[in-house]
C-alpha positions in Angstrom: 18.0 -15.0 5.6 19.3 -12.5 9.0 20.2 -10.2 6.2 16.4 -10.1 4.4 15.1 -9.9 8.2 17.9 -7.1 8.7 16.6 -5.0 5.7 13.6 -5.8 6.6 13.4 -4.4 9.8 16.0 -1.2 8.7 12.7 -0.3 6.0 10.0 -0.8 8.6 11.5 2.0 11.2 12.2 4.1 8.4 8.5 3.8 7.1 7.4 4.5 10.9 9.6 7.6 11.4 8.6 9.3 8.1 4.9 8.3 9.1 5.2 9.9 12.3 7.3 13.1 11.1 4.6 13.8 8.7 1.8 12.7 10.4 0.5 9.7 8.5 -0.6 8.2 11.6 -4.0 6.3 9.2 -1.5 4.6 7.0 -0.2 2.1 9.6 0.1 -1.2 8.7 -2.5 -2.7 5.9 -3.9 0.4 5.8 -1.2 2.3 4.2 -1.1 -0.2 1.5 -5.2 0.0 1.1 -4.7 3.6 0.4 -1.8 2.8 -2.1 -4.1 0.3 -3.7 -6.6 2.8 -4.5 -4.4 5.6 -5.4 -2.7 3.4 -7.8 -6.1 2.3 -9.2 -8.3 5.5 -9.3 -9.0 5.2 -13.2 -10.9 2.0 -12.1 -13.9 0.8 -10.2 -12.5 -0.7 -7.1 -14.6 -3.0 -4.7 -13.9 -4.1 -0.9 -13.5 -7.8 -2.6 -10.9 -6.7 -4.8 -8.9 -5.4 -2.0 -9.7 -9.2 -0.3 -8.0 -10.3 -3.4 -5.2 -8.4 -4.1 -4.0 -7.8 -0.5 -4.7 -11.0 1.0 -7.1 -9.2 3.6 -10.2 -11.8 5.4 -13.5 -9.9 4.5 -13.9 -8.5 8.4 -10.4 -7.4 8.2 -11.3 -5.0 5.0 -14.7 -3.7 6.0 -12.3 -2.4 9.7 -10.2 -1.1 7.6 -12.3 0.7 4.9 -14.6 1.8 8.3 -11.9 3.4 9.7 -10.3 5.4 6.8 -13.6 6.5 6.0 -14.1 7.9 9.5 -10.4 9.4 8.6 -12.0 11.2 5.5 -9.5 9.5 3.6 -11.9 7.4 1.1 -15.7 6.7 0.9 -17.9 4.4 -0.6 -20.0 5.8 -3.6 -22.6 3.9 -5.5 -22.3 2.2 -8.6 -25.7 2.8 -11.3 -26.1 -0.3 -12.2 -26.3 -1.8 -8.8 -27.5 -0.2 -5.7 -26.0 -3.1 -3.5 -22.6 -2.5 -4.8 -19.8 -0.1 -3.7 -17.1 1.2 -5.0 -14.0 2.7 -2.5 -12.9 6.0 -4.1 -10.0 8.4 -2.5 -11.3 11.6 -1.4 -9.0 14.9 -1.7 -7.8 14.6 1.1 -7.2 11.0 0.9 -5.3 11.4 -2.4 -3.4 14.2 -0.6 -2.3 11.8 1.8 -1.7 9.0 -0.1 1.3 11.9 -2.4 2.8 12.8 1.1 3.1 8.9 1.4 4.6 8.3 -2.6 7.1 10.8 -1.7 8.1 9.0 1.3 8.7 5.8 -0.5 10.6 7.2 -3.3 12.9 8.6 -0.4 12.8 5.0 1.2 13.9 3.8 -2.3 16.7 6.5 -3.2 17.9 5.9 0.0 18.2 1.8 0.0 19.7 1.7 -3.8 22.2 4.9 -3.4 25.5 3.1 -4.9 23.6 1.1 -6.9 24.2 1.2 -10.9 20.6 1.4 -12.5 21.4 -3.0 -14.2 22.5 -3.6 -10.1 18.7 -2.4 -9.2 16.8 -4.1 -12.3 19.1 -7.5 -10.9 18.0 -6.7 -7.5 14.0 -6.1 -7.9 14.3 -9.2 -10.4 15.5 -11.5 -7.7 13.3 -10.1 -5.6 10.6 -11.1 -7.8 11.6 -14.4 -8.0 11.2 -14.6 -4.6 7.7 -13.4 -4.4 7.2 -16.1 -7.2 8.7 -18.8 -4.9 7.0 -18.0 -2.2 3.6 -17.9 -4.1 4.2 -21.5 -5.8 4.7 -22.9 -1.8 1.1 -21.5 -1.2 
């Protein structure tokens, strides 16, 4: 397990110096992965409680996190016809600007952790990895 913690850590310093090279100080932390969320779901109607869901983020932990990208520019909240009390979380330009500069990013992070690997050696690894995910999700 040193080695997962290794990799681990190798990935997060890489993901802070490309974030601070290219300025993406708002995608710290959860938020980087809020904005991924939506980028990777713009063809759909996404709600705060779906990012609840998905991320495993406590209500007051979203709403700080959708407050403060919004303050960013980087998403707002836009109104849904058939129900004034709901609220959908949409990327604005900008915010789908930033979430590119951040895609690029992790398909460096990725090229650079699988060079030498044959493309069956990174199916076997992102299958294992699964696996794990699956483990860890059964213990919940």
């Amino acid at each position: 397990m040193l080695a997962l913690r290794m990799v681990n850590t190798g990935i997060r310093r890489q993901i802070e110096a490309f974030r601070s090279k290219n300025g993406l100080d708002a995608a710290a932390g959860t938020n980087g992965w809020v904005l991924g969320y939506l980028a990777e779901h713009a063809h759909e109607d996404v709600y705060q409680r779906d990012l609840e869901k998905e991320l495993c983020v406590c209500r007051s932990g979203v709403s700080k996190i959708v407050a403060a990208l919004e303050k960013e520019g980087l998403l707002e909240r836009s109104r849904v016809a058939s129900d004034d009390r709901l609220k959908k979380l949409v990327l604005t330009e900008q915010g789908r600007a930033y979430t590119e500069r951040i895609r690029e990013d992790c398909r460096r992070l990725e090229t650079m952790l699988t060079r030498g690997f044959s493309p069956e050696e990174s199916a076997q690894l992102l299958q294992y990895l699964q696996r794990m995910q699956d483990n860890l999700n059964e213990a919940d």
